[in-house]
HTML snippet that shows the backbone in 3Dmol.js (N, CA, C, O; Angstrom):
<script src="https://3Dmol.org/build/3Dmol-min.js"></script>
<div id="view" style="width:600px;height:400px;position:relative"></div>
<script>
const pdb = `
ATOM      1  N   UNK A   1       6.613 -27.250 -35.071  1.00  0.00           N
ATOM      2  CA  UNK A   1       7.554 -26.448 -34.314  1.00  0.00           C
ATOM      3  C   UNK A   1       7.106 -26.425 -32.862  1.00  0.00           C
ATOM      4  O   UNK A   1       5.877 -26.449 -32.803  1.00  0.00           O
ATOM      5  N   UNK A   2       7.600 -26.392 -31.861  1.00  0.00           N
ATOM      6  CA  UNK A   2       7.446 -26.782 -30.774  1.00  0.00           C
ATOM      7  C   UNK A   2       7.761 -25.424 -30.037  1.00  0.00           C
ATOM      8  O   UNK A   2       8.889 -24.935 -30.090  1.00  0.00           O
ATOM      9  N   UNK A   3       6.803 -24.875 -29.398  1.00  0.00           N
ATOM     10  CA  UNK A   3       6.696 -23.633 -28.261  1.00  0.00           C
ATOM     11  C   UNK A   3       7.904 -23.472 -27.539  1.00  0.00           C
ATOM     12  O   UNK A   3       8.532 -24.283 -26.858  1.00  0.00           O
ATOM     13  N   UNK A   4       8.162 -22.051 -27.861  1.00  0.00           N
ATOM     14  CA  UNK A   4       9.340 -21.698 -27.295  1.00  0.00           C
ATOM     15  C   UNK A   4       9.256 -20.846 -25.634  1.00  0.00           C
ATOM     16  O   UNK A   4      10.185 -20.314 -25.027  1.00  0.00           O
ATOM     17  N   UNK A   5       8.345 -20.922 -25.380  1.00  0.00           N
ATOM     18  CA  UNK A   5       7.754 -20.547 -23.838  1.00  0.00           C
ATOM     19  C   UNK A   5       6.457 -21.175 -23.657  1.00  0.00           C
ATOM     20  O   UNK A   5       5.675 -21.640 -24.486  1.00  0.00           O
ATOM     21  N   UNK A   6       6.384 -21.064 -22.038  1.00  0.00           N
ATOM     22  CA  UNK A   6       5.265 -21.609 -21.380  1.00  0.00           C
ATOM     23  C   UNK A   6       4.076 -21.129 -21.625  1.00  0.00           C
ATOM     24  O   UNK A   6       2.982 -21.685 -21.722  1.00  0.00           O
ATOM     25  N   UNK A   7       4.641 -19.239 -21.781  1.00  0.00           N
ATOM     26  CA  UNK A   7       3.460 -18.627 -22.212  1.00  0.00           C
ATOM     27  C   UNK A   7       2.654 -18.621 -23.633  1.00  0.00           C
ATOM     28  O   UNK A   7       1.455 -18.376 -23.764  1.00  0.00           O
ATOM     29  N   UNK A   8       3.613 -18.955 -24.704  1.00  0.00           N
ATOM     30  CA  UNK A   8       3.152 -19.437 -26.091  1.00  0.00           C
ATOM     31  C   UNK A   8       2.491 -20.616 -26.119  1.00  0.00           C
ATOM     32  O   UNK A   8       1.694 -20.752 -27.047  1.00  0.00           O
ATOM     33  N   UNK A   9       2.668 -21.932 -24.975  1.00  0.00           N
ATOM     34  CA  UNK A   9       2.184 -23.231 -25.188  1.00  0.00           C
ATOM     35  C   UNK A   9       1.020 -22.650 -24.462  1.00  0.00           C
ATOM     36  O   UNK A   9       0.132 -23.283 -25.031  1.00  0.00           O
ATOM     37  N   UNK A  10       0.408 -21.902 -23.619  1.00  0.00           N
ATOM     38  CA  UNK A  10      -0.652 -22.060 -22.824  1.00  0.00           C
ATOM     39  C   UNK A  10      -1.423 -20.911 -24.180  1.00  0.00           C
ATOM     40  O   UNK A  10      -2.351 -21.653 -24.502  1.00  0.00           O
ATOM     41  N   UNK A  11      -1.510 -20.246 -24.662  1.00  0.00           N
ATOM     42  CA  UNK A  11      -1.503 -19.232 -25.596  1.00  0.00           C
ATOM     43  C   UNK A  11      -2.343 -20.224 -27.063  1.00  0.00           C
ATOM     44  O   UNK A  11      -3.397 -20.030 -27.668  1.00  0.00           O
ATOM     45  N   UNK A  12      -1.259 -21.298 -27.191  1.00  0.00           N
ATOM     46  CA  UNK A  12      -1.855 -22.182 -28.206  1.00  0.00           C
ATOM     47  C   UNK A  12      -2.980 -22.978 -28.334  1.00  0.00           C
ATOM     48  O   UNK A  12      -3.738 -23.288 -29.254  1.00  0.00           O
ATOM     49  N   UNK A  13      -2.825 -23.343 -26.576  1.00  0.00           N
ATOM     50  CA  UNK A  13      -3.917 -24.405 -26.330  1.00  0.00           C
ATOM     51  C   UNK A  13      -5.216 -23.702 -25.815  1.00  0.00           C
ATOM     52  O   UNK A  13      -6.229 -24.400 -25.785  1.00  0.00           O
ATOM     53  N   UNK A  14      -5.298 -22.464 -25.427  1.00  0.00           N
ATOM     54  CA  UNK A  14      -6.184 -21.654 -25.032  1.00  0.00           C
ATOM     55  C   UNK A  14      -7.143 -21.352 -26.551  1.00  0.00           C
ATOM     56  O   UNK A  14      -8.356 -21.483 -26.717  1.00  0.00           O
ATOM     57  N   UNK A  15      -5.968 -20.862 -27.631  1.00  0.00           N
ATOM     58  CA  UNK A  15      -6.534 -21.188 -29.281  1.00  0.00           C
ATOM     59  C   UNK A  15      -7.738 -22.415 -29.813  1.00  0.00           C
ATOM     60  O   UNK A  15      -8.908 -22.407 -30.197  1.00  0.00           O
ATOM     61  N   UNK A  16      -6.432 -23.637 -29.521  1.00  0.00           N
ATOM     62  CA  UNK A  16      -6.980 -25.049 -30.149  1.00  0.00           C
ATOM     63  C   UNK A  16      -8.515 -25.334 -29.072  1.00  0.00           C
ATOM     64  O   UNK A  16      -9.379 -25.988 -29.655  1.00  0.00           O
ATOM     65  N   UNK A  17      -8.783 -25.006 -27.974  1.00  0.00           N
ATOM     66  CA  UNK A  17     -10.009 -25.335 -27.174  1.00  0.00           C
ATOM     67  C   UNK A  17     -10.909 -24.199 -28.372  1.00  0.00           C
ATOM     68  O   UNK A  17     -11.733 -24.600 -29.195  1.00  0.00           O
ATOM     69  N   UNK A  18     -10.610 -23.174 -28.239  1.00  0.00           N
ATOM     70  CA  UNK A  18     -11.913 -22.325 -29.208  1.00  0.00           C
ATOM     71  C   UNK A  18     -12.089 -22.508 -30.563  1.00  0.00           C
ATOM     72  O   UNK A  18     -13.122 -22.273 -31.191  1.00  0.00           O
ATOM     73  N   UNK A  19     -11.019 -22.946 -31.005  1.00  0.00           N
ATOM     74  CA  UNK A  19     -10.820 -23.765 -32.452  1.00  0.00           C
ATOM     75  C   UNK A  19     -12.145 -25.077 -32.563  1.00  0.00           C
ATOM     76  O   UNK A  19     -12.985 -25.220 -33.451  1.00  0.00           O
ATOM     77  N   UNK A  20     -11.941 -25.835 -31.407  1.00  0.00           N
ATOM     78  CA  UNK A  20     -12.631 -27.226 -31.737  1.00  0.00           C
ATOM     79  C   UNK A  20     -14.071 -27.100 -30.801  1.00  0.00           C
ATOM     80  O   UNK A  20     -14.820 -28.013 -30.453  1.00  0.00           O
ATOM     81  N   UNK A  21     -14.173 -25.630 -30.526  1.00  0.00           N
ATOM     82  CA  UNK A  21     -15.701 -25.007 -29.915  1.00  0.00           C
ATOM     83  C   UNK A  21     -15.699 -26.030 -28.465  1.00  0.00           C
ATOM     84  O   UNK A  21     -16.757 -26.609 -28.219  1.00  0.00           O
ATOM     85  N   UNK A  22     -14.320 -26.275 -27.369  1.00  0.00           N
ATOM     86  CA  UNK A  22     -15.242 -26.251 -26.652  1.00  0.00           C
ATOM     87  C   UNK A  22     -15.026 -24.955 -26.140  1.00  0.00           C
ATOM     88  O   UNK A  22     -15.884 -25.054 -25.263  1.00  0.00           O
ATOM     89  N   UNK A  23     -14.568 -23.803 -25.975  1.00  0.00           N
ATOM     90  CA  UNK A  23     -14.485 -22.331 -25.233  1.00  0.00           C
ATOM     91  C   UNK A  23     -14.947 -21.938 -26.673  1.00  0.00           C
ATOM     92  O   UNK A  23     -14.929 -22.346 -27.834  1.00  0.00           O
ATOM     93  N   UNK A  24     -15.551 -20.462 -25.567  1.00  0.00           N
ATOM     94  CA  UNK A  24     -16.291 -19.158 -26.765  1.00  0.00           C
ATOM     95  C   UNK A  24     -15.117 -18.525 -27.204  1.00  0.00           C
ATOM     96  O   UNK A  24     -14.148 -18.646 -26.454  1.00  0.00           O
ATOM     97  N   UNK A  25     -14.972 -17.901 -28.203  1.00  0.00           N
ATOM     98  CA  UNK A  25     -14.267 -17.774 -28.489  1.00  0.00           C
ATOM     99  C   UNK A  25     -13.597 -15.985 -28.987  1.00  0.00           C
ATOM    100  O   UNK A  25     -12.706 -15.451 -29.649  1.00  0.00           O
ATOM    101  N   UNK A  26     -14.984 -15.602 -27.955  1.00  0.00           N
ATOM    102  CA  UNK A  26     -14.902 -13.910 -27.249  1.00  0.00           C
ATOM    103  C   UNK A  26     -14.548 -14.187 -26.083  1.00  0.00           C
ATOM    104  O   UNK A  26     -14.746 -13.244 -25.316  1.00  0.00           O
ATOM    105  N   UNK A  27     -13.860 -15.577 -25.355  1.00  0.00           N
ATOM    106  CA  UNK A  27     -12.946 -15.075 -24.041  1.00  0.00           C
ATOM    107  C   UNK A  27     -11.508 -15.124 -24.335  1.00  0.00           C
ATOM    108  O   UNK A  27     -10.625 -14.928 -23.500  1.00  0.00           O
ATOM    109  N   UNK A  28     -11.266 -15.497 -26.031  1.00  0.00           N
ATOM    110  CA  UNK A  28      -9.540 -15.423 -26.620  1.00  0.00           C
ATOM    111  C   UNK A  28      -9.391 -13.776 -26.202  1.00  0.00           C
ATOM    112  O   UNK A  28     -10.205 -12.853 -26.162  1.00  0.00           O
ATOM    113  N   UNK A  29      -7.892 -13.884 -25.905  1.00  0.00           N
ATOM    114  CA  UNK A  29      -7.245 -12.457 -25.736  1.00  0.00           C
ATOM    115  C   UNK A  29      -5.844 -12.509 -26.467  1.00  0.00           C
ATOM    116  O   UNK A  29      -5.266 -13.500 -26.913  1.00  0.00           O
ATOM    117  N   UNK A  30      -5.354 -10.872 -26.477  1.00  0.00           N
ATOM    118  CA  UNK A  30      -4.179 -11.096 -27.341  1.00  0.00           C
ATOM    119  C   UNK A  30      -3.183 -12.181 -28.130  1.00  0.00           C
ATOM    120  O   UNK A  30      -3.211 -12.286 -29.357  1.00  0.00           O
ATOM    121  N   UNK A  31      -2.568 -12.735 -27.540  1.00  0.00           N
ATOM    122  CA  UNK A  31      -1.835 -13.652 -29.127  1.00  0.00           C
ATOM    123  C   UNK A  31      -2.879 -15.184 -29.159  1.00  0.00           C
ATOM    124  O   UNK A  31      -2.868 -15.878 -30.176  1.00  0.00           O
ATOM    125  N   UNK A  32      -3.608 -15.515 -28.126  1.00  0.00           N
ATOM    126  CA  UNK A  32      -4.626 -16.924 -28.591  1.00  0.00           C
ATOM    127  C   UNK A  32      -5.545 -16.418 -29.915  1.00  0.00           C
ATOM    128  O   UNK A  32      -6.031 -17.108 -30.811  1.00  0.00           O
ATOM    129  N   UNK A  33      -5.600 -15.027 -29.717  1.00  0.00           N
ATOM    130  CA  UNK A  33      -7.016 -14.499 -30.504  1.00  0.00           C
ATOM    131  C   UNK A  33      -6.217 -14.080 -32.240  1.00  0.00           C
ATOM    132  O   UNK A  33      -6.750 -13.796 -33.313  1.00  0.00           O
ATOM    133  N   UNK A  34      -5.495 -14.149 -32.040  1.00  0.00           N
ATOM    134  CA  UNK A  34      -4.495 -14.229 -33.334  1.00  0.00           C
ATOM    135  C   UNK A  34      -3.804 -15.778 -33.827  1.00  0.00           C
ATOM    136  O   UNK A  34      -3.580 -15.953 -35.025  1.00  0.00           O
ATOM    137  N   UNK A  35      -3.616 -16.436 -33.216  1.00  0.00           N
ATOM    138  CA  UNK A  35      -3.058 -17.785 -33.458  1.00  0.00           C
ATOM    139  C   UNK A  35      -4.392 -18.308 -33.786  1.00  0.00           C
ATOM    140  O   UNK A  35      -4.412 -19.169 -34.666  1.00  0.00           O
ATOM    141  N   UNK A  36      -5.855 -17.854 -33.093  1.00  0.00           N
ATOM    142  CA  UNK A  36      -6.774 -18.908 -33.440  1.00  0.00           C
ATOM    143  C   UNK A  36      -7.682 -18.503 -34.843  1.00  0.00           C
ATOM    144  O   UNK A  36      -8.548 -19.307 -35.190  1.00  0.00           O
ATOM    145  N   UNK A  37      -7.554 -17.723 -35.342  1.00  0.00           N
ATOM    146  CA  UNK A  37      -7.230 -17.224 -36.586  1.00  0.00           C
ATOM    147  C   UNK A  37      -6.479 -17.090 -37.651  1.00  0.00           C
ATOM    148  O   UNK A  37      -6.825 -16.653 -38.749  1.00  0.00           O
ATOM    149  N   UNK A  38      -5.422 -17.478 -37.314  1.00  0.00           N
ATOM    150  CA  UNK A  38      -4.210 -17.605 -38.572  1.00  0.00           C
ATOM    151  C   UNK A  38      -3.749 -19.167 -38.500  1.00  0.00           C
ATOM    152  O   UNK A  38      -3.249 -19.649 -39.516  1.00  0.00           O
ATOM    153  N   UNK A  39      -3.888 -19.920 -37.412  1.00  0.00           N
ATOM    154  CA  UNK A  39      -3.183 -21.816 -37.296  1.00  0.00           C
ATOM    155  C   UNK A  39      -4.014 -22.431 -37.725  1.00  0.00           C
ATOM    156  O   UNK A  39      -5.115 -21.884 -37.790  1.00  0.00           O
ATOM    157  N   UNK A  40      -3.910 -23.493 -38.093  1.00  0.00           N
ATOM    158  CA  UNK A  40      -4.835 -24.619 -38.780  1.00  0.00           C
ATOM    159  C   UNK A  40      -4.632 -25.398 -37.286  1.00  0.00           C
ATOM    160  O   UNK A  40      -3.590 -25.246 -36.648  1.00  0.00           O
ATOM    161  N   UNK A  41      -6.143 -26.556 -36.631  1.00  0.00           N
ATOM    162  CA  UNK A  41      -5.682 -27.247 -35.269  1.00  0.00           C
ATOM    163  C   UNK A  41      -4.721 -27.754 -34.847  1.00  0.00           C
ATOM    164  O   UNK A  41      -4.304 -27.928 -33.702  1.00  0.00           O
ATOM    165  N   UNK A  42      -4.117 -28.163 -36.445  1.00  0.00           N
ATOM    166  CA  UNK A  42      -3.129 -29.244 -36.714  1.00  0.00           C
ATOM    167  C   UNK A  42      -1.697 -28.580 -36.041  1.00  0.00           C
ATOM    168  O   UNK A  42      -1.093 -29.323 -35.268  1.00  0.00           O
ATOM    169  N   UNK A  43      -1.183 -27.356 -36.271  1.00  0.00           N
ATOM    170  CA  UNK A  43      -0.397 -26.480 -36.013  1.00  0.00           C
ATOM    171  C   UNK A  43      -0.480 -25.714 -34.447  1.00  0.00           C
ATOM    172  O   UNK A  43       0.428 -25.296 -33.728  1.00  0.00           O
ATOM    173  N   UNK A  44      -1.920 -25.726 -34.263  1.00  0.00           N
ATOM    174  CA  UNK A  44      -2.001 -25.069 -32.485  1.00  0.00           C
ATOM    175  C   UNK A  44      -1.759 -26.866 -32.052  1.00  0.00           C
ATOM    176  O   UNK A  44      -0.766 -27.139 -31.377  1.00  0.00           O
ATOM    177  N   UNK A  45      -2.296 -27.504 -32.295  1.00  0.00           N
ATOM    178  CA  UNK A  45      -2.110 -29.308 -31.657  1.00  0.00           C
ATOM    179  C   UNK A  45      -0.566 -29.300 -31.238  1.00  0.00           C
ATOM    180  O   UNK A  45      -0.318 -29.816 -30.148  1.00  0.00           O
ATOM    181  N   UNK A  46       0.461 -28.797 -31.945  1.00  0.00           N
ATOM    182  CA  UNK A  46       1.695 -29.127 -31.835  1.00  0.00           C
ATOM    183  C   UNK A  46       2.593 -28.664 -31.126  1.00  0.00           C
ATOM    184  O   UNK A  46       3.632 -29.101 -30.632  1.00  0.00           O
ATOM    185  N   UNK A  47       1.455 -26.648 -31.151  1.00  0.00           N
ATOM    186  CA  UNK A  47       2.587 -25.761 -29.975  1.00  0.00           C
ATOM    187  C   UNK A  47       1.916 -26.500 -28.812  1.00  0.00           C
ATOM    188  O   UNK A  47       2.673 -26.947 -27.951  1.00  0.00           O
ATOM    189  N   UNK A  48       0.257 -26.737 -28.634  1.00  0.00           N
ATOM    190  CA  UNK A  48       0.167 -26.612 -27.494  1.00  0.00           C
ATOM    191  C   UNK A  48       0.528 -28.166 -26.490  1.00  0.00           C
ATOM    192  O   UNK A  48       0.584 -28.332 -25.271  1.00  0.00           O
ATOM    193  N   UNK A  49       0.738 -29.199 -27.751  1.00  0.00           N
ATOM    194  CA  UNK A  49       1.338 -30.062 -27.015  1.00  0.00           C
ATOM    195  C   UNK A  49       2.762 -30.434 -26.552  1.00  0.00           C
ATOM    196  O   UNK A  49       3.159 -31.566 -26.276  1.00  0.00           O
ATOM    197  N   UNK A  50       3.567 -29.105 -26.508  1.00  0.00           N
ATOM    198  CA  UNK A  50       5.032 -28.709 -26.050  1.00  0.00           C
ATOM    199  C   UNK A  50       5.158 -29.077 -24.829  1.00  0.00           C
ATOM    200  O   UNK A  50       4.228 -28.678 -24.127  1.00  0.00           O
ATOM    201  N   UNK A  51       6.154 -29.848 -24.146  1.00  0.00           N
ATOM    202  CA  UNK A  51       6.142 -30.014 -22.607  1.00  0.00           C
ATOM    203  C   UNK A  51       6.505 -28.633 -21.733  1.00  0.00           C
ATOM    204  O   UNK A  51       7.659 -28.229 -21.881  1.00  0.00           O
ATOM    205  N   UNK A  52       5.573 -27.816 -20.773  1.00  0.00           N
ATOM    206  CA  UNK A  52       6.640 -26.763 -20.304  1.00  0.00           C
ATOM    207  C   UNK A  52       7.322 -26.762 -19.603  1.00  0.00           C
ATOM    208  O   UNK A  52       7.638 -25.661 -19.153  1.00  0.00           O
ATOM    209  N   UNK A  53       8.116 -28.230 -18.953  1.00  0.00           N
ATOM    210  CA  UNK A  53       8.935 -28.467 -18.121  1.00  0.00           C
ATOM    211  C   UNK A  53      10.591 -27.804 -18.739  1.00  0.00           C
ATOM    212  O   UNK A  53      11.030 -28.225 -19.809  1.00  0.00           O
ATOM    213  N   UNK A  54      11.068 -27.163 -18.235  1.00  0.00           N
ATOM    214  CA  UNK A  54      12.587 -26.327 -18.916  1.00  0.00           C
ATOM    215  C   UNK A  54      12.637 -25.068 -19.475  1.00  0.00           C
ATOM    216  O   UNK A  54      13.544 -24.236 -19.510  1.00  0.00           O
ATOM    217  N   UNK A  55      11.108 -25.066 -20.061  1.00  0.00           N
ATOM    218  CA  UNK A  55      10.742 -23.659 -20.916  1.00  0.00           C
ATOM    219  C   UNK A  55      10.743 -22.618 -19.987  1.00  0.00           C
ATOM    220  O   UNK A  55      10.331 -22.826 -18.846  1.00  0.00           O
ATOM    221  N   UNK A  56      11.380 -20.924 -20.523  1.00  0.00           N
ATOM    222  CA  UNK A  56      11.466 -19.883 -19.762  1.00  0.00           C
ATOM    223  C   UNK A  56       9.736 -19.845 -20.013  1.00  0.00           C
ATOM    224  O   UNK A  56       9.237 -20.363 -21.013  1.00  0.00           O
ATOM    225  N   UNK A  57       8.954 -19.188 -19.004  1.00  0.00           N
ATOM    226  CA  UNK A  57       8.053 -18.176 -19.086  1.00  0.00           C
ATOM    227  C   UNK A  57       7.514 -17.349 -20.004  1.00  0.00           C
ATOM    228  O   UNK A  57       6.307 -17.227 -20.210  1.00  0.00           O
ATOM    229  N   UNK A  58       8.993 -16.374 -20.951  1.00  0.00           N
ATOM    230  CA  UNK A  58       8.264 -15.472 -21.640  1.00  0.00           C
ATOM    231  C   UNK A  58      10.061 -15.751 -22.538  1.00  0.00           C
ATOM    232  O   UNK A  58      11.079 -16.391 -22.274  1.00  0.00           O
ATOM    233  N   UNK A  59       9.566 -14.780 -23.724  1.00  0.00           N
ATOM    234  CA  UNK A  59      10.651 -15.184 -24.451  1.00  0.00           C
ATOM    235  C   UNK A  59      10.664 -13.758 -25.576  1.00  0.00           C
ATOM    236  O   UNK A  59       9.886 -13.482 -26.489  1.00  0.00           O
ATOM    237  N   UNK A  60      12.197 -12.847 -24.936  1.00  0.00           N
ATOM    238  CA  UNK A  60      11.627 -11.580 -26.066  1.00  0.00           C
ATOM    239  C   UNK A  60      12.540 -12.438 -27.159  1.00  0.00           C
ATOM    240  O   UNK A  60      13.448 -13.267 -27.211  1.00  0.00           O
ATOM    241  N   UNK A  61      11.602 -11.601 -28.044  1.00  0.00           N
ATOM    242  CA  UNK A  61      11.747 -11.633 -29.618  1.00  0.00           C
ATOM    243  C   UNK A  61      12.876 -10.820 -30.099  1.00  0.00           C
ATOM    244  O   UNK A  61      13.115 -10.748 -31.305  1.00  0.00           O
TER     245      UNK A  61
END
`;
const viewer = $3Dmol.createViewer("view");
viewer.addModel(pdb, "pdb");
viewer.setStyle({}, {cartoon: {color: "spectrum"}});
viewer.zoomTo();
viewer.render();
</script>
C-alpha cells in the first residue's frame, strides 16, 4: 500500500532506518515508534518508498 502523505512516507522510513539498526531507535517518535513495532521491513520498504511528489502533507483520517 503506498503512503497516503508525505508525512506517513517520511514516518515510515524514519521506522525502516531503526528497523535495519542504522538509527537508535529511542530517537523514533509518535507514529515511526508505532509503525516500527507493528510493520514487518518489508511493509515500512513500501510506504517509505512512496514518491512524495503530489502527496498532501498531512491527511485527516
Amino acid at each position: 500500500m503506498p503512503a497516503k502523505s508525505a508525512a506517513q512516507q517520511k514516518a515510515a522510513g524514519a521506522a525502516l532506518s531503526a528497523k535495519r539498526g542504522d538509527t537508535p531507535k529511542s530517537d523514533l517518535k509518535g507514529a515511526s515508534k508505532s509503525m516500527e513495532k507493528s510493520m514487518t521491513e518489508a511493509e515500512l520498504e513500501e510506504l517509505a518508498s512512496t514518491k512524495r511528489k503530489g502527496k498532501p502533507d498531512h491527511v485527516s483520517n
